[in-house]
DRENDO-1510 file (C-alpha; in Angstrom, 1 decimal, always signed):
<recs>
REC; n; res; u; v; w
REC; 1; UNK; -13.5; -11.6; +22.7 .
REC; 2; UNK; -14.5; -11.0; +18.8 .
REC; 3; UNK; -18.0; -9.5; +18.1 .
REC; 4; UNK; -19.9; -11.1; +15.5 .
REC; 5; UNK; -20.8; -8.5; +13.5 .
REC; 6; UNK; -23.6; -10.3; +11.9 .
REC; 7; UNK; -25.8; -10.5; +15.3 .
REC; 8; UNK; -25.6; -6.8; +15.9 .
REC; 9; UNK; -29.2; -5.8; +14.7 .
REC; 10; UNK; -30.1; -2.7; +11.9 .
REC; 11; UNK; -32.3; -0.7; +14.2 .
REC; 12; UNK; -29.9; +0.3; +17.2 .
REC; 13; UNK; -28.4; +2.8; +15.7 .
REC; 14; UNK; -26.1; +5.4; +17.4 .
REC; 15; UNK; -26.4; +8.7; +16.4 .
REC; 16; UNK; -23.0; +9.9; +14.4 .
REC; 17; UNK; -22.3; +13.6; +14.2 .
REC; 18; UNK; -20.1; +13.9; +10.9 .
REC; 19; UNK; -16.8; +15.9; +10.9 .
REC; 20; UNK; -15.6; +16.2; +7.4 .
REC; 21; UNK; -12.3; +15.9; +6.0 .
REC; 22; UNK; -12.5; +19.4; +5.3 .
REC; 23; UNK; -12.6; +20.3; +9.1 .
REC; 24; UNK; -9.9; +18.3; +10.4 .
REC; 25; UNK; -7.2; +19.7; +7.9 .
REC; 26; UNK; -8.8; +23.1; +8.2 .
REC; 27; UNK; -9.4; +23.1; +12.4 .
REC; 28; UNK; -5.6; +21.3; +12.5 .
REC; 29; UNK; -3.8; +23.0; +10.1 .
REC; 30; UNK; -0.5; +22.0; +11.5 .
REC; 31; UNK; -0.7; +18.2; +10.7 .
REC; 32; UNK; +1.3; +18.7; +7.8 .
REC; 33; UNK; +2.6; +14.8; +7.8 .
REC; 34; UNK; -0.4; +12.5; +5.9 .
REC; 35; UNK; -0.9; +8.7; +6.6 .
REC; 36; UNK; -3.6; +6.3; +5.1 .
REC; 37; UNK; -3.3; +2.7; +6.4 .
REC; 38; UNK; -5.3; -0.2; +5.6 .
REC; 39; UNK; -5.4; -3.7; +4.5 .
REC; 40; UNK; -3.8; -4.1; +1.0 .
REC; 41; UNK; -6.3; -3.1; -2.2 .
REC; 42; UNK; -8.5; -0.5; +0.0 .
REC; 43; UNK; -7.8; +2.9; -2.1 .
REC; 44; UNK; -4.6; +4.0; +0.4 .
REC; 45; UNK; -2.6; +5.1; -2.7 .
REC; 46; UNK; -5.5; +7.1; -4.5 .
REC; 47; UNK; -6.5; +8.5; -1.4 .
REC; 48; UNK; -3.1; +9.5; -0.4 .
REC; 49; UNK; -3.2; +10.9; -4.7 .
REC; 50; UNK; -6.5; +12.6; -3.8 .
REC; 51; UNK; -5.7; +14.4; -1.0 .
REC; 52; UNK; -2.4; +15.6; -2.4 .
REC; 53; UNK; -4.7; +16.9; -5.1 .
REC; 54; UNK; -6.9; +18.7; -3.0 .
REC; 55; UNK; -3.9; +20.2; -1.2 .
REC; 56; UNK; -2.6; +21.6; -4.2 .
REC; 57; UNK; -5.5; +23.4; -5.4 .
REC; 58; UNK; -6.1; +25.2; -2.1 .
REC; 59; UNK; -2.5; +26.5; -2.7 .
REC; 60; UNK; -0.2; +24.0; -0.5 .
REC; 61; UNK; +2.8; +22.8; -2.1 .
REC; 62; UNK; +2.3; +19.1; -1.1 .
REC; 63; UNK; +4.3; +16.1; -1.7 .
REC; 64; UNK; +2.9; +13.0; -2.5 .
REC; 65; UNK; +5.5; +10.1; -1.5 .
REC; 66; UNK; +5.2; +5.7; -1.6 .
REC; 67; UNK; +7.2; +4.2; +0.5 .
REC; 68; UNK; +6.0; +0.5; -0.7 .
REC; 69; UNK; +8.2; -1.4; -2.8 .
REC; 70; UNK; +5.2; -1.9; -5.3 .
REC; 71; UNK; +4.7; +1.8; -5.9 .
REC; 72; UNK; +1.8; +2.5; -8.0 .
REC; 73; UNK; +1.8; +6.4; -8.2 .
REC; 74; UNK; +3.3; +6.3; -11.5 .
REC; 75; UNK; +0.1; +4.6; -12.8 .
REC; 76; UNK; -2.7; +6.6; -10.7 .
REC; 77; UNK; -1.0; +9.4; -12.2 .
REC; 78; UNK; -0.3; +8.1; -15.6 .
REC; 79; UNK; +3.3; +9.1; -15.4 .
REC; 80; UNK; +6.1; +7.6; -15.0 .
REC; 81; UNK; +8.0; +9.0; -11.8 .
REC; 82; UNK; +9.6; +5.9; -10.2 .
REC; 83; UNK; +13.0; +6.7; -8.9 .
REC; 84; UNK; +13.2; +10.4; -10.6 .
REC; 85; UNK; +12.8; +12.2; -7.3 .
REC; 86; UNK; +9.9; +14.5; -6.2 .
REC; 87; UNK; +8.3; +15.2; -9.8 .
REC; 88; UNK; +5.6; +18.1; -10.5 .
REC; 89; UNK; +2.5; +16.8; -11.2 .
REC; 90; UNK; +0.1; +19.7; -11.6 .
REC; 91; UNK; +1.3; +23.0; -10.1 .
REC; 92; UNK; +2.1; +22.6; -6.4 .
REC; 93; UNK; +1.7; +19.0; -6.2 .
REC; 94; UNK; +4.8; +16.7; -6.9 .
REC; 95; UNK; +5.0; +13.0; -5.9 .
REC; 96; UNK; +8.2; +10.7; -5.5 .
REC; 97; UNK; +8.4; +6.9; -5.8 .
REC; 98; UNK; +11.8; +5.6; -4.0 .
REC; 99; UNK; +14.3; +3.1; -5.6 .
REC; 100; UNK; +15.0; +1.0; -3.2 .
REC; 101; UNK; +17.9; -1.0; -5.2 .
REC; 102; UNK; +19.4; +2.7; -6.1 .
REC; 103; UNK; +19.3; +3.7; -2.2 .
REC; 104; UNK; +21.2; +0.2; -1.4 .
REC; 105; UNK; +23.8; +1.1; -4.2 .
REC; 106; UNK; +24.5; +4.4; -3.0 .
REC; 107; UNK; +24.6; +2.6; +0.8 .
REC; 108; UNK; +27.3; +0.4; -0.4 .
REC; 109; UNK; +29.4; +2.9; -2.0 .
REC; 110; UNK; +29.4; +5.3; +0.8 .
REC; 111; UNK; +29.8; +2.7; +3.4 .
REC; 112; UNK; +33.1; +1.5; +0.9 .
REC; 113; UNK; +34.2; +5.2; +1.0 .
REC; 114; UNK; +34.0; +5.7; +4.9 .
REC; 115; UNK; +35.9; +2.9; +5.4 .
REC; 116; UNK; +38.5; +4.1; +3.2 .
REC; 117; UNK; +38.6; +7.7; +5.0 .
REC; 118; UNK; +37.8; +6.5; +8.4 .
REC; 119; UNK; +40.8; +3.6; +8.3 .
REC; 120; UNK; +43.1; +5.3; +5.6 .
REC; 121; UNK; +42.9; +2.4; +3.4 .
REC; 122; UNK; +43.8; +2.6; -0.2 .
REC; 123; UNK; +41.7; -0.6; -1.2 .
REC; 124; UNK; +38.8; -1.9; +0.6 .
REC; 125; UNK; +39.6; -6.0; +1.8 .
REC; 126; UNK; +38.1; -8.4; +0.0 .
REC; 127; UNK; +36.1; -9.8; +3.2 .
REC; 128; UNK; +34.7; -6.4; +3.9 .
REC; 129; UNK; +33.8; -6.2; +0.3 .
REC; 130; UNK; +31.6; -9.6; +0.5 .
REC; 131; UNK; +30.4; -8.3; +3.7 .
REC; 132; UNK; +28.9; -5.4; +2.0 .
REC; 133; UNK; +28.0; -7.6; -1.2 .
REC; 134; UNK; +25.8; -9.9; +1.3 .
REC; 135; UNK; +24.1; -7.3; +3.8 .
REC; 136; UNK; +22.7; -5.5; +0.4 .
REC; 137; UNK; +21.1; -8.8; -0.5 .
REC; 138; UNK; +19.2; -9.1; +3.2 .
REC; 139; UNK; +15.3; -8.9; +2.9 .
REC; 140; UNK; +15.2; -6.3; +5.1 .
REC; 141; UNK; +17.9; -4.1; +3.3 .
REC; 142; UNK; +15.3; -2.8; +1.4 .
REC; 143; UNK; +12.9; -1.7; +3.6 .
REC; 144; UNK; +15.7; +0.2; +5.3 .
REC; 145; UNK; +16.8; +2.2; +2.3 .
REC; 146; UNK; +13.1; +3.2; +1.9 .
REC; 147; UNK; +13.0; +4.0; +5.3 .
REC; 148; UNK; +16.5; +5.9; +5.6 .
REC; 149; UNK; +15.1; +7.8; +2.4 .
REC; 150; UNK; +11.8; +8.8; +4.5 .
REC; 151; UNK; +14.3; +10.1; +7.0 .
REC; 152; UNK; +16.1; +12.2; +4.1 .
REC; 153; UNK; +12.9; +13.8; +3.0 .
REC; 154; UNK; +11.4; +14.5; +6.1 .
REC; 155; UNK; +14.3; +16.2; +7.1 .
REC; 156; UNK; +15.2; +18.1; +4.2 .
REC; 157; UNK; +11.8; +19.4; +4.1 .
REC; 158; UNK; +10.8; +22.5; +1.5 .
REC; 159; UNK; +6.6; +21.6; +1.2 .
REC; 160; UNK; +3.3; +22.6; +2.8 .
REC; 161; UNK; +2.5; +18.9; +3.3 .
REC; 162; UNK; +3.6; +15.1; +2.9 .
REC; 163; UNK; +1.6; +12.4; +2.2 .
REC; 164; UNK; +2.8; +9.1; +2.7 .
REC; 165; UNK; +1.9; +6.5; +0.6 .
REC; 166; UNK; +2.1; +3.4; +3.2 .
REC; 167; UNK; +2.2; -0.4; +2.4 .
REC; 168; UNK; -0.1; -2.8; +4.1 .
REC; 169; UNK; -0.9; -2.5; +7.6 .
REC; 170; UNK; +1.9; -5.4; +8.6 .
REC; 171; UNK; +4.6; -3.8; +6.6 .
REC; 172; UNK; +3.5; -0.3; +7.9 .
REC; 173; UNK; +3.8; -1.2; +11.6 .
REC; 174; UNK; +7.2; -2.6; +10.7 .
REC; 175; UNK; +8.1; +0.3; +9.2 .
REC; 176; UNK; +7.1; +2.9; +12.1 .
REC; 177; UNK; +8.8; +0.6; +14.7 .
REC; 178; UNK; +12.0; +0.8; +12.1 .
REC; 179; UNK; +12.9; +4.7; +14.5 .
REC; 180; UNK; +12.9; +2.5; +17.8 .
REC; 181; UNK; +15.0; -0.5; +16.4 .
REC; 182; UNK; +17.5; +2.3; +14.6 .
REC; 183; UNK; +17.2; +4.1; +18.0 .
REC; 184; UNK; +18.3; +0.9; +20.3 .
REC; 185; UNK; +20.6; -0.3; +18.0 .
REC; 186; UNK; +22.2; +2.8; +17.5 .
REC; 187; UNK; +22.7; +3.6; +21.2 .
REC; 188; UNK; +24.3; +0.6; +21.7 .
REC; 189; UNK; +27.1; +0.7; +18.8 .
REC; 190; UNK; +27.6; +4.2; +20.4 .
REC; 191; UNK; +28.4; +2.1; +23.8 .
REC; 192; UNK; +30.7; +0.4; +22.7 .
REC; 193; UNK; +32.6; +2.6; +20.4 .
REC; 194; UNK; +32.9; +4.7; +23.5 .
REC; 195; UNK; +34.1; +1.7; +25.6 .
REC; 196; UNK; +36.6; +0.6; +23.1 .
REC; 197; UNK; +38.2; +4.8; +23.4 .
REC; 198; UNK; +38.3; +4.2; +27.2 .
REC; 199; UNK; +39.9; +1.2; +27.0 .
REC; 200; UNK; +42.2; +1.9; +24.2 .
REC; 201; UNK; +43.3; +5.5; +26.1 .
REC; 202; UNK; +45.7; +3.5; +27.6 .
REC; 203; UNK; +47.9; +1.6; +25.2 .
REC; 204; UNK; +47.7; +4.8; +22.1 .
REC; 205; UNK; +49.4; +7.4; +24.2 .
REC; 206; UNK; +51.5; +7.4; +21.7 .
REC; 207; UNK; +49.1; +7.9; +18.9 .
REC; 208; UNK; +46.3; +9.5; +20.9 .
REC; 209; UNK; +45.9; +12.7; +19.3 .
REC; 210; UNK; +45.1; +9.8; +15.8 .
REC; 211; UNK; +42.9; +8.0; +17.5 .
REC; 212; UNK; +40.7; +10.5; +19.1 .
REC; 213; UNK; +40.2; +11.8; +15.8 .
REC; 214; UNK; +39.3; +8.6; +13.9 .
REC; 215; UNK; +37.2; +7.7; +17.2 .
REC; 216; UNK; +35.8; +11.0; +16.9 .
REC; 217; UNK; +34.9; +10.5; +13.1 .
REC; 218; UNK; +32.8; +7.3; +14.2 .
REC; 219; UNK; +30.8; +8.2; +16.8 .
REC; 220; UNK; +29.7; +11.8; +15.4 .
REC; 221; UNK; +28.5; +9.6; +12.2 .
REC; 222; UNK; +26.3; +7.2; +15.0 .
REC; 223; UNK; +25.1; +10.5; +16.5 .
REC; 224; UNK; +24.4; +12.1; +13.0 .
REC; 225; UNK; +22.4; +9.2; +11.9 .
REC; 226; UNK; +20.5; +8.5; +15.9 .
REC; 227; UNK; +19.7; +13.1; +15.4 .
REC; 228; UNK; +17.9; +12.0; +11.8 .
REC; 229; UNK; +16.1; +9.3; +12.8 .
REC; 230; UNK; +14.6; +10.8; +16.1 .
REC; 231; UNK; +13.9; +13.8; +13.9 .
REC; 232; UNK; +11.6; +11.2; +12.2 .
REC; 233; UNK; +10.2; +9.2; +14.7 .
REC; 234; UNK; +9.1; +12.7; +16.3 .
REC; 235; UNK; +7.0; +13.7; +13.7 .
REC; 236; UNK; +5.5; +10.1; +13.0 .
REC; 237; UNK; +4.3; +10.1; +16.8 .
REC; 238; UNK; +3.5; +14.1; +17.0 .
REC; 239; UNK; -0.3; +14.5; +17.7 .
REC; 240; UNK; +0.4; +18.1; +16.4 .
REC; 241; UNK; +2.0; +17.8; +13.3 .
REC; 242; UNK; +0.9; +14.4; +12.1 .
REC; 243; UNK; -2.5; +12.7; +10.9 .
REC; 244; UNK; -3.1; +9.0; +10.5 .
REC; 245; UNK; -6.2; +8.0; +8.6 .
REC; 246; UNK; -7.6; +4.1; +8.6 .
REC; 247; UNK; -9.5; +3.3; +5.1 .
REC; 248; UNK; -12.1; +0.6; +5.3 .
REC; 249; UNK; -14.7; -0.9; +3.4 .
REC; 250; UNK; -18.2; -1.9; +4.6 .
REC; 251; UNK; -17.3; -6.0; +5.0 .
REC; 252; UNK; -17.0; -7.8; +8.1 .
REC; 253; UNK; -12.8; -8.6; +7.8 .
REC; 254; UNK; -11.8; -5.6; +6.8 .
REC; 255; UNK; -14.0; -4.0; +9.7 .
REC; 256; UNK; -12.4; -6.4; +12.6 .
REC; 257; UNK; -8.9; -6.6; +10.9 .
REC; 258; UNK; -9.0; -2.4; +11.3 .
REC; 259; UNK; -10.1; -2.2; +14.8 .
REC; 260; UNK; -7.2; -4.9; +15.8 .
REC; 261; UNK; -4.7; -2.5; +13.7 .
REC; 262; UNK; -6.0; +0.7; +15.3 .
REC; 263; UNK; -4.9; -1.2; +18.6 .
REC; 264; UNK; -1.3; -2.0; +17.2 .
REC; 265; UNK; -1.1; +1.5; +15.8 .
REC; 266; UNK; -2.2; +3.2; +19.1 .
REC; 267; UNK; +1.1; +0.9; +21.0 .
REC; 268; UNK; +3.2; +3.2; +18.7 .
REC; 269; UNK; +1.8; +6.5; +19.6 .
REC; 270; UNK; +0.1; +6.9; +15.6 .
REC; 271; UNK; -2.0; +9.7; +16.1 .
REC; 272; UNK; -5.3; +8.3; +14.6 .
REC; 273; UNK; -7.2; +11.4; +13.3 .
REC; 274; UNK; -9.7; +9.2; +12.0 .
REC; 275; UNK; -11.7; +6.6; +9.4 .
REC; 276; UNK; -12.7; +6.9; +5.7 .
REC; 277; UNK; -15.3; +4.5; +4.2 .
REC; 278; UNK; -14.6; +3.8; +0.8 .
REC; 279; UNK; -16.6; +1.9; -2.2 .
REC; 280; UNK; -20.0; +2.7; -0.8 .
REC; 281; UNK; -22.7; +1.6; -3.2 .
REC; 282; UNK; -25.5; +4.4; -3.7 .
REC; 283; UNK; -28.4; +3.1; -1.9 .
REC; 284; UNK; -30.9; +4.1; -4.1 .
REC; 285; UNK; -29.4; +1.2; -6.6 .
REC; 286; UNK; -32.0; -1.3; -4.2 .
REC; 287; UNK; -35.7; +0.0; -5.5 .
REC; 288; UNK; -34.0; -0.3; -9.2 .
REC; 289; UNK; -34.3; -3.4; -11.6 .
REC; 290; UNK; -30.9; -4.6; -10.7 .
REC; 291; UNK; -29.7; -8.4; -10.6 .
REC; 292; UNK; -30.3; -10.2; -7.1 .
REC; 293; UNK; -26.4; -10.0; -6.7 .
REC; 294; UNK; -26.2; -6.7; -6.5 .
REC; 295; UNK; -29.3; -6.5; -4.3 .
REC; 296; UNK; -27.6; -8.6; -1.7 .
REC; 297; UNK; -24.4; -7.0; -2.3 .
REC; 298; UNK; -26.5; -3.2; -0.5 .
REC; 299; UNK; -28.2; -5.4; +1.7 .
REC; 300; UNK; -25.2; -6.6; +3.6 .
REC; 301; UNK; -23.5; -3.2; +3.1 .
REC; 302; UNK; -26.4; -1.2; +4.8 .
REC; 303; UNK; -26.2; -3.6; +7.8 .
REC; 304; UNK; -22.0; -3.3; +7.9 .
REC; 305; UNK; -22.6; +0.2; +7.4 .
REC; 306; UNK; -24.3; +0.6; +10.5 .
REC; 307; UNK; -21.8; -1.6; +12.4 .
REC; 308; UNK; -19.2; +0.5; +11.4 .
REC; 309; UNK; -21.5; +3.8; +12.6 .
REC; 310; UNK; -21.4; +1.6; +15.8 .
REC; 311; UNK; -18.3; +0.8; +16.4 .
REC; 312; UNK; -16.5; +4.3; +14.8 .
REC; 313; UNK; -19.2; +6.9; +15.4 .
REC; 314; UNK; -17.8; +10.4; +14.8 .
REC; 315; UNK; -15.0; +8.9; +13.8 .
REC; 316; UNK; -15.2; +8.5; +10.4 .
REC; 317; UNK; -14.7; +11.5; +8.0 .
REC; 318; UNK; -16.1; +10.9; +4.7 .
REC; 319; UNK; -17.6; +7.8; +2.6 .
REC; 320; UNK; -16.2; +7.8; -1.1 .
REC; 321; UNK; -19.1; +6.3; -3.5 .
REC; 322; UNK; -17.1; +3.0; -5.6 .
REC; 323; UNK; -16.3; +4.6; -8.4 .
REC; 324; UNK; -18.0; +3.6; -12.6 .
REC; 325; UNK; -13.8; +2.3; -13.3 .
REC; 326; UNK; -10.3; +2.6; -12.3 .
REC; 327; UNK; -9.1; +6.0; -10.9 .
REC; 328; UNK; -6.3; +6.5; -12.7 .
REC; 329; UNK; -5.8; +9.9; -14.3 .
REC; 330; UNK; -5.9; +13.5; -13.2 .
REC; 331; UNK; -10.4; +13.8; -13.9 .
REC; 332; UNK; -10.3; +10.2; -11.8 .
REC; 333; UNK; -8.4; +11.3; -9.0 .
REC; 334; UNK; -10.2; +14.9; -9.0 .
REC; 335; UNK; -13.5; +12.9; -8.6 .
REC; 336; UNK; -12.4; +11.2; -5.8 .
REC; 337; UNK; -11.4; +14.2; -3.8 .
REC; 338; UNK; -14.2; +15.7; -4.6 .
REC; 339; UNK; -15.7; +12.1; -3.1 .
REC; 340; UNK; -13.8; +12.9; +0.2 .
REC; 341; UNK; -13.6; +16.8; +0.7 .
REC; 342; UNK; -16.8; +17.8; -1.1 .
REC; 343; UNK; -16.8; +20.0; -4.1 .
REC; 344; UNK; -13.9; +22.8; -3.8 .
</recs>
């Protein structure tokens, strides 16, 4: 049953005891893996920017890292690090955008070379070749190469801390059930490839000490690829090592679509660490001469304000005033950590 947020009245308040951002990373300072999720245009990317920024001047090497098609860290930044690999920033803090279409590239040619080694084969067919012309050109294609290249930084590691930059709530649940589907499908292509030895044992006497190895071969890359991709999924579901954060703003969608996501996110095992309100209008704006607009505009925050007190309580970690223009730019980004971790 859906509340309607506009019946809940002003004065019942509940009281909220605020825990900063501050004391979550400083009472947990093993959550070194950084999620912001949220509906699409919220402030994910410059808070994910922010708190990498914060992280580096307390001395953490941090890595700030989008994993949306549509990066935008080269502009919060003002610098243009799309497809360049982790790039320095500011001392300690370096941030990565992925290209996709250069991950499904490298995919092709190292599927083109396996086949080669794997089959001894001085040309790859031409049906294999259109095979691997079409899969690159599948929608999903490229939300696996973003995903496989999570996988490779995760587990290469090297920083203090990674923030991930996620896409919109839909695409994000898609891509943190990506571990489960690899997962499945993985175990069942192993199966079979250990079905087809059995059954092949038989008739390659001859040429069983060949086969074993190429069998061999095929199934260590399944189990190489299933040992990454667990090694992923671990520390996406770790309650330990991993923080999830919800941004919101003070309007009634945005306020039910995050409590439905919360209960998506919580079917995954997402370790929700907690909520961050931002674009808050300063109050005090009301008693000024300011147009009727904007009057209404605080009006109907204070009261979705208090609905989100409500329904969040000590759950949410820090309101970030809207800002006077866009934050791009290092003084930008610096005011909006200050905005969420106080002045440091």
């Amino acid at each position: 049953m859906e509340t309607d947020f506009k019946s809940v009245p002003n004065n019942i308040k509940k009281e909220v005891v605020i825990i900063s951002l501050t004391t979550i990373f400083e009472q947990y300072p093993d959550r070194r893996y950084i999620m912001f999720g949220g509906k699409g245009g919220l402030g994910k990317t410059t808070f994910s920017a922010a708190t990498a920024y914060y992280l580096a001047k307390q001395g953490k090497k941090v890595l700030v890292f989008s994993v949306d098609p549509q990066a935008s860290l080269s502009d919060i930044f003002k610098q243009d690090i799309f497809g360049k690999g982790p790039t320095e920033i500011i001392p300690n803090l370096y941030a990565q955008e992925i290209d996709a279409d250069k991950r499904v590239k490298a995919y092709q040619q190292e599927i083109r070379q396996k086949i080669l080694d794997m089959y001894g084969m001085d040309k790859i067919p031409e049906e294999i070749e259109s095979y691997i012309q079409a899969a690159a050109a599948e929608p999903a294609m490229e939300e696996s190469a973003i995903f496989d290249e999570v996988v490779d930084i995760v587990v290469k590691g090297g920083y203090d801390y990674y923030i991930y930059d996620l896409v919109p709530l839909g695409h994000a649940l898609y891509y943190l059930s990506m571990a489960s589907v690899y997962d499945s499908w993985i175990d069942n292509i192993t199966g079979l490839r250990q079905q087809m030895r059995e059954y092949d044992q038989v008739a390659a006497v001859i040429r069983r000490d060949k086969e074993e190895l190429d069998e061999d071969a095929i199934l260590n890359e399944l189990l190489y690829i299933k040992e990454r991709i667990n090694k992923s999924s671990r520390i996406l579901t770790d309650k330990k090592m991993t923080a999830f954060f919800f941004v919101l703003t003070a309007e009634e969608m945005i306020i039910s679509d995050t409590l439905k996501a919360a209960e998506l996110f919580a079917k995954f095992d997402v370790p929700l660490s907690g909520y961050i309100i931002n674009r808050v209008l300063p109050a005090e704006l009301k008693d000024q001469n300011i147009p009727e607009y904007l009057k209404n505009r605080i009006t109907m925050q204070e009261h979705y304000l208090q609905v989100i007190d409500n329904r969040f309580g000590k759950e949410i970690l820090a309101r970030v005033p809207e800002m006077e223009r866009d934050v791009t730019g290092l003084d930008m980004i610096e005011k909006v950590a200050k905005g969420m971790f106080g002045n440091f």
